[in-house]
C-alpha positions as CSV (number, residue, x, y, z in Angstrom):
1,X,57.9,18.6,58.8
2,X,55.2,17.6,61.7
3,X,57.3,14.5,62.8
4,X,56.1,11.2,65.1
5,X,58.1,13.5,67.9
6,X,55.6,16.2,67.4
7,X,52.6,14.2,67.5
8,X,53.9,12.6,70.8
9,X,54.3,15.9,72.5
10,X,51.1,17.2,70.9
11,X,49.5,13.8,72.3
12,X,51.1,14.2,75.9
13,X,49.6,18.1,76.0
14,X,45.8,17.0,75.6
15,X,46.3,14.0,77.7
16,X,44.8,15.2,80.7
17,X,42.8,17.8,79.6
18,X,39.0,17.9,79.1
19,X,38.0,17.6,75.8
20,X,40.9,19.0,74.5
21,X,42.2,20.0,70.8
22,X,45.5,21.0,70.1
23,X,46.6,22.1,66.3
24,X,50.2,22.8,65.2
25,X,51.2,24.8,61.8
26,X,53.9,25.0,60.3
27,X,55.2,27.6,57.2
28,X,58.5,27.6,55.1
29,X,59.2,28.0,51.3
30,X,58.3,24.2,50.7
31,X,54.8,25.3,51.9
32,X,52.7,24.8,54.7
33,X,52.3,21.8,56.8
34,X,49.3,21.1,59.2
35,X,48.7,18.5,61.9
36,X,45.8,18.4,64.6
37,X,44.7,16.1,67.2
38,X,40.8,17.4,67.3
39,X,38.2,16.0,69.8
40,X,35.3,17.2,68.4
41,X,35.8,18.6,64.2
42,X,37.3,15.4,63.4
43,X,37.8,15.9,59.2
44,X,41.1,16.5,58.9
45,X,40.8,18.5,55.6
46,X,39.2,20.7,57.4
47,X,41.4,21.9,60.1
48,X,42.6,24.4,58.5
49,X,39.5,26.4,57.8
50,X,38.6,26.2,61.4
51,X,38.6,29.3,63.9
52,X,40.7,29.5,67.1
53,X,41.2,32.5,69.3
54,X,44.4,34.4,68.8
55,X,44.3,36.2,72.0
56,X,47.0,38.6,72.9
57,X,48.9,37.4,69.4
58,X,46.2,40.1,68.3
59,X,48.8,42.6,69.5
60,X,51.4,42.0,67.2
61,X,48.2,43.6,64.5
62,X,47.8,46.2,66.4
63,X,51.8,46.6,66.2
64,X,51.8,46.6,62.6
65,X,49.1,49.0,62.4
66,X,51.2,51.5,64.1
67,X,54.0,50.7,61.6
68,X,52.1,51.4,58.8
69,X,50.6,54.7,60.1
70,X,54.3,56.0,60.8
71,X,55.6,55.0,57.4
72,X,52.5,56.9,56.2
73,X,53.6,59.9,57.9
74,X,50.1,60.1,59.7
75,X,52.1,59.9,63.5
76,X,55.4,59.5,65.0
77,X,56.4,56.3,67.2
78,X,57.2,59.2,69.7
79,X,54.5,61.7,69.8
80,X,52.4,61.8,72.8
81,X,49.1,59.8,73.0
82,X,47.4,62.8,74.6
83,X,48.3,64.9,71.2
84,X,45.2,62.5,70.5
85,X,43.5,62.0,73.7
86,X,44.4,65.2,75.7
87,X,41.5,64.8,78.5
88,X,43.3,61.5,79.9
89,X,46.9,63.3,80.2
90,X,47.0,62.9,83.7
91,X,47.0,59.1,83.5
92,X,49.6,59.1,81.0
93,X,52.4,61.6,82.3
94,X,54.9,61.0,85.2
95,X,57.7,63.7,86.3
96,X,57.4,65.7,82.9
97,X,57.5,63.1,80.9
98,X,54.5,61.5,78.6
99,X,53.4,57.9,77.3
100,X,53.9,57.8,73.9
101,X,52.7,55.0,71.0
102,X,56.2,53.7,71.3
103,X,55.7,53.2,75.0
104,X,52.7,51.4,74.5
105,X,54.1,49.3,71.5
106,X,57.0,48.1,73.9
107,X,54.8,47.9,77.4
108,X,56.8,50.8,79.4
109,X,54.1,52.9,80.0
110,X,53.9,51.8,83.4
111,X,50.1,51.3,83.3
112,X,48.7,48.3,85.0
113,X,47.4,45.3,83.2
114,X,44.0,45.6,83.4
115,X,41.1,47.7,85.3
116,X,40.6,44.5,87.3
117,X,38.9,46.9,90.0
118,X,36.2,47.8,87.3
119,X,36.7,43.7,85.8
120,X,35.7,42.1,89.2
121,X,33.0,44.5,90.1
122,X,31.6,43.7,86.8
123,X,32.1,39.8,86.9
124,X,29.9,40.0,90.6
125,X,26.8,41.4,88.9
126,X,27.3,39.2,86.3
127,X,28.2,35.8,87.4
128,X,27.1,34.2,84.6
129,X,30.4,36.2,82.4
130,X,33.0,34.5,84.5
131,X,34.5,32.7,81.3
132,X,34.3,36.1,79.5
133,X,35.5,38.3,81.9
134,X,35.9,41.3,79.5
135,X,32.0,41.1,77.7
136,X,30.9,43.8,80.4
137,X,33.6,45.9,80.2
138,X,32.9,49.0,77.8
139,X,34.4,52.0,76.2
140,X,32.9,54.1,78.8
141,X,34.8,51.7,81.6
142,X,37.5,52.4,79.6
143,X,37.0,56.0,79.5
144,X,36.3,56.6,82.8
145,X,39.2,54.5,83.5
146,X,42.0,56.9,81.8
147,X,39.9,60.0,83.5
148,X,40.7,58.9,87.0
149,X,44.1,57.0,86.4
150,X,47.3,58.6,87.8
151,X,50.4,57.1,86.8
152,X,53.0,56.3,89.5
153,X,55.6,54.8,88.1
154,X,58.0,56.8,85.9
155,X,57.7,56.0,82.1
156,X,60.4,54.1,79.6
157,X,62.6,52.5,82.2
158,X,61.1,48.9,83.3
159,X,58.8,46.5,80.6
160,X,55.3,45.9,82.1
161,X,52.3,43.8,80.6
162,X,49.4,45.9,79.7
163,X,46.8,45.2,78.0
164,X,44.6,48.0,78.9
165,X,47.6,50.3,77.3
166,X,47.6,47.6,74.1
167,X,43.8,48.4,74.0
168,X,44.4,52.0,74.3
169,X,46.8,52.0,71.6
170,X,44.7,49.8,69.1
171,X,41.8,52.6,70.0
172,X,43.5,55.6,69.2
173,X,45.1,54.4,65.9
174,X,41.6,53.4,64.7
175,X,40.4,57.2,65.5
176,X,43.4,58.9,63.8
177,X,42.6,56.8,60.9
178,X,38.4,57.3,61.0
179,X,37.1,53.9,61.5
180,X,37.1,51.4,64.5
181,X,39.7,48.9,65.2
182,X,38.3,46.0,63.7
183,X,37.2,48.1,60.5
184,X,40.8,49.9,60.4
185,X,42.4,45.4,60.9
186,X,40.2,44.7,58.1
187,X,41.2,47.9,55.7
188,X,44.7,48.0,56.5
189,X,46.2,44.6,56.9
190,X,43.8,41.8,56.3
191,X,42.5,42.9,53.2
192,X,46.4,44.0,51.7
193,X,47.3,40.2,53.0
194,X,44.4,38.7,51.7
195,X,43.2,37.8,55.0
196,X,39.4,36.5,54.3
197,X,39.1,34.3,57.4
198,X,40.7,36.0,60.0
199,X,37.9,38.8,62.2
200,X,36.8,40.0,66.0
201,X,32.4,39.7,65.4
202,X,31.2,36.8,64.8
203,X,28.3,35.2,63.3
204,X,25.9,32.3,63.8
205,X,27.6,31.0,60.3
206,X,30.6,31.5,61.5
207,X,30.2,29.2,64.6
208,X,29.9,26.2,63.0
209,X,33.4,26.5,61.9
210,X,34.6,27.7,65.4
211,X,37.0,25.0,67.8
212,X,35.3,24.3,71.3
213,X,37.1,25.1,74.4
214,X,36.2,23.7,77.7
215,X,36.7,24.6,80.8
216,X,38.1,22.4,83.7
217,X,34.5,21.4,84.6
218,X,34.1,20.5,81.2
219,X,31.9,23.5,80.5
220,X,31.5,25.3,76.8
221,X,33.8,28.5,76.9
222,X,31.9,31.1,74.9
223,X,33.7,32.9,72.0
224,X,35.6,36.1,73.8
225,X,34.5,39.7,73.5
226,X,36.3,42.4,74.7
227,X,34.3,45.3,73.1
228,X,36.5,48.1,74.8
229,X,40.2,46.7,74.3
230,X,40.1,44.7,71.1
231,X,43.5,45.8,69.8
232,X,44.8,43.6,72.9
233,X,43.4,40.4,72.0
234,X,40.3,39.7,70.2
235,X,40.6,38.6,67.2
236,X,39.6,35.4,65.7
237,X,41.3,33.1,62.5
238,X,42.3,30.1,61.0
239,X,45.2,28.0,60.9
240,X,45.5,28.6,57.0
241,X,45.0,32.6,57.4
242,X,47.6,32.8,60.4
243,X,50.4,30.6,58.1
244,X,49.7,33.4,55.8
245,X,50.3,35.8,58.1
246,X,53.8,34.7,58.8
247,X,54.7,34.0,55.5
248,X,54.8,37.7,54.8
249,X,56.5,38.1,58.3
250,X,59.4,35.9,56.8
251,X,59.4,37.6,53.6
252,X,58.2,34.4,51.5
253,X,55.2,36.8,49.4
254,X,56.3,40.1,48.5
255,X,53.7,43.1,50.5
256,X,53.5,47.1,49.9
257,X,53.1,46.4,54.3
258,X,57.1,45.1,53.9
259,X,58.4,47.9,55.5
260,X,56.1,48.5,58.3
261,X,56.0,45.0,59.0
262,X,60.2,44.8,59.3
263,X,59.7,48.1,61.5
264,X,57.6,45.8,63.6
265,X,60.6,43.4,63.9
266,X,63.1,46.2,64.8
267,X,64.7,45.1,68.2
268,X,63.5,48.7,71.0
269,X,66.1,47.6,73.3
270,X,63.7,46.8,75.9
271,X,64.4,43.8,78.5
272,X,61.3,41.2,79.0
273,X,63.7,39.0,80.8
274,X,66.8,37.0,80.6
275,X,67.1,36.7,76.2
276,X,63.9,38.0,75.4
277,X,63.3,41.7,74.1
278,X,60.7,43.8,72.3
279,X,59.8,45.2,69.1
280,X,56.6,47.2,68.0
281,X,54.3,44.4,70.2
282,X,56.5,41.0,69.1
283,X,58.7,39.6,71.3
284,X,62.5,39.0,70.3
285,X,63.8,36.0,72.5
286,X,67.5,34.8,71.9
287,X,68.1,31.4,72.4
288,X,71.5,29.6,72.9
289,X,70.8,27.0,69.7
290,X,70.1,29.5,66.9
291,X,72.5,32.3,65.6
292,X,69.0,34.1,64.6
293,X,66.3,35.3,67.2
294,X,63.2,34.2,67.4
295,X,60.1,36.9,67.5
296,X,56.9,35.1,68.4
297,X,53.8,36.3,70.6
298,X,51.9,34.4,72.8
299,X,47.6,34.7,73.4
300,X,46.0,33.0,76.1
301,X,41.6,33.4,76.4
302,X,39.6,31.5,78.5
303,X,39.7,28.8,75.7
304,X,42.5,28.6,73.9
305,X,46.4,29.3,74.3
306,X,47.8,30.1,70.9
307,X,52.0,30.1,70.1
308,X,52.9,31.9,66.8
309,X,56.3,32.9,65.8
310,X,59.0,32.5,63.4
311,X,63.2,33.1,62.2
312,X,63.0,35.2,59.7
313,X,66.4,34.5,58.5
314,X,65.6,30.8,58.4
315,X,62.3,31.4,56.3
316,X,60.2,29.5,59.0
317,X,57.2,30.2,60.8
318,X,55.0,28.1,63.1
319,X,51.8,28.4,64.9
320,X,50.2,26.2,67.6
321,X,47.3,26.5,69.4
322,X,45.3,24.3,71.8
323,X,42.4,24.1,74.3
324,X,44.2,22.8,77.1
325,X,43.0,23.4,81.1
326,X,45.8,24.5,82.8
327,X,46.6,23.3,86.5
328,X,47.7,26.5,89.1
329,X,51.2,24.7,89.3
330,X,51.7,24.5,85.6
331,X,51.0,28.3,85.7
332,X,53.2,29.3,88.4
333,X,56.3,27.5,86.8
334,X,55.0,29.6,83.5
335,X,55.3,32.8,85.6
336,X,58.6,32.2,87.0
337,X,60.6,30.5,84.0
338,X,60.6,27.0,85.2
339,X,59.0,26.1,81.9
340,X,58.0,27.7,79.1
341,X,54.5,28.8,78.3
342,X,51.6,26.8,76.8
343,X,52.6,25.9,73.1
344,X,56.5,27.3,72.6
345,X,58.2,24.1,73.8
346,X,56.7,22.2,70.5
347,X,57.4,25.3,68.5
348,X,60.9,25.2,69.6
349,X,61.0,21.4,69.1
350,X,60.0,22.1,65.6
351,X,62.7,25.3,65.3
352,X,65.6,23.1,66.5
353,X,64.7,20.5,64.0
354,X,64.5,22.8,61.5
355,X,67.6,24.3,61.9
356,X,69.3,20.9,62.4
């Protein structure tokens, strides 16, 4: 499944990096198929069982969270967030008209991507935090945040990344439902999809199992925390745990989550860019070669840059992730579709093979 093609690609994406790991997974009803090019955890039976940073692919949890609190009748895609946080109304309203969890699901809120105001004031008092930006930033930043936020640009019509909305979202579920976010992960999806290896705090044990990430001056990225906005990207798993998660995805082990995790697949009509939509937080991107769309979401941290996404018609799902250093030109191209991001053009390698 993981052909000589593969390994060349993987091999010509840590060539000029620092210390670099790159790790490629991939799922189907034959089973699941792992290959990894590791510079430090070199046992290969092990790579599985190792921890990587999911980053914004967190989202697509905090999208199925949603889906399963709607098909338990507890809220509505299209009530109002300020039916449960009423004091920040003014940052979530434009021209009569109010965010709702579908708006932040889908990124049309029209709120900005970050507090970065609040994010660089923070990283100057702390220097020491500049490879985890989002340690000092807490739920009262957040708070205060949403108090003195007015919105500007008028709601549903344009996508915009946000991953202070994302983190809003993943923060209001959790209090509907009594618990905090990573409690309400662990109750409501992980446990259900037998999940044991997949969290957001870590602990000294669990470090020894964690993949190191570099930085271009070859320095030791620590683990990222983002105590205020975990539903946008904090959460930490394994290769094995994340296959598992997209063999229910594809339908390959029967859930009670099936039909809020299909509701999560359901196409909001919402245009990314040229052939890519949205669902409830997973991307839907049409490509010329496959009748079937792909829905995949991409995290990047400090550390890592992780791919996961599958065809659900074509029962096949793949993850990569890696600890490449990316160059400003690289990332520019990213930004304007000259190539594709960090990860998706061996995931698409391995989905045109696939479907071949």
């Amino acid at each position: 499944m993981i052909s000589k093609d593969i390994t060349k690609l993987m091999k010509k994406e840590i060539s000029n990096a620092k210390n670099a790991s790159i790790v490629v997974g991939v799922v189907t009803k034959e089973g699941k198929y792992i290959e990894g090019l590791m510079q430090h955890q070199t046992s290969k039976e092990h790579i599985k069982d190792l921890y990587f940073e999911i980053g914004s692919t967190t989202k697509a949890f905090t999208g199925l969270l949603l889906a399963l609190l709607v098909k338990e009748g507890k809220i509505s895609l299209d009530d109002p967030i300020s039916k449960y946080k009423p004091e920040y109304k003014n940052a979530l309203s434009y021209l009569d008209k109010e965010v709702t969890f579908r708006h932040l699901a889908t990124h049309t809120s029209r709120l900005p991507r970050e507090d970065m105001k609040t994010i660089r004031s923070n990283l100057k008092k702390n220097k020491e935090e500049k490879n985890n930006p989002y340690k000092s930033f807490t739920e009262d930043h957040l708070h205060q945040f949403y108090i003195n936020h007015t919105l500007k640009k008028e709601i549903g019509k344009k996508w915009g990344y946000s991953n202070i909305g994302i983190g809003l979202l993943g923060n209001t579920l959790a209090e509907i439902v009594g618990l905090s976010y990573e409690e309400a992960i662990k109750s409501y999806i992980l446990e259900p999809l037998n999940m044991k290896d997949t969290f957001i705090t870590f602990n000294d044990e669990q470090m020894d199992r964690y993949v190191k990430a570099y930085d271009k001056k070859g320095k030791l990225v620590p683990p990222i925390e983002l105590p205020a906005i975990n539903g946008a990207g904090a959460i930490k798993s394994t290769m094995d745990d994340m296959l598992t998660f997209l063999e229910y995805q594809i339908g390959l082990k029967e859930t009670p989550l099936h039909q809020a995790i299909s509701l999560t697949h359901v196409n909001q009509q919402i245009k990314i860019m040229k052939q890519q939509e949205i669902g409830l937080c997973w991307m839907i991107e049409n490509v010329k070669w496959s009748e079937h769309p792909i829905i995949h979401h991409g995290g990047t941290t400090i550390g890592f840059h992780t791919y996961c996404g599958f065809i659900k018609e074509k029962e096949i799902g793949i993850v990569v992730y890696s600890t490449i250093q990316l160059s400003i030109f690289r990332i520019l191209k990213m930004l304007v579709g000259l190539e594709d991001f960090v990860n998706a053009n061996i995931a698409k390698h391995i989905f045109k093979k696939y479907i071949q």
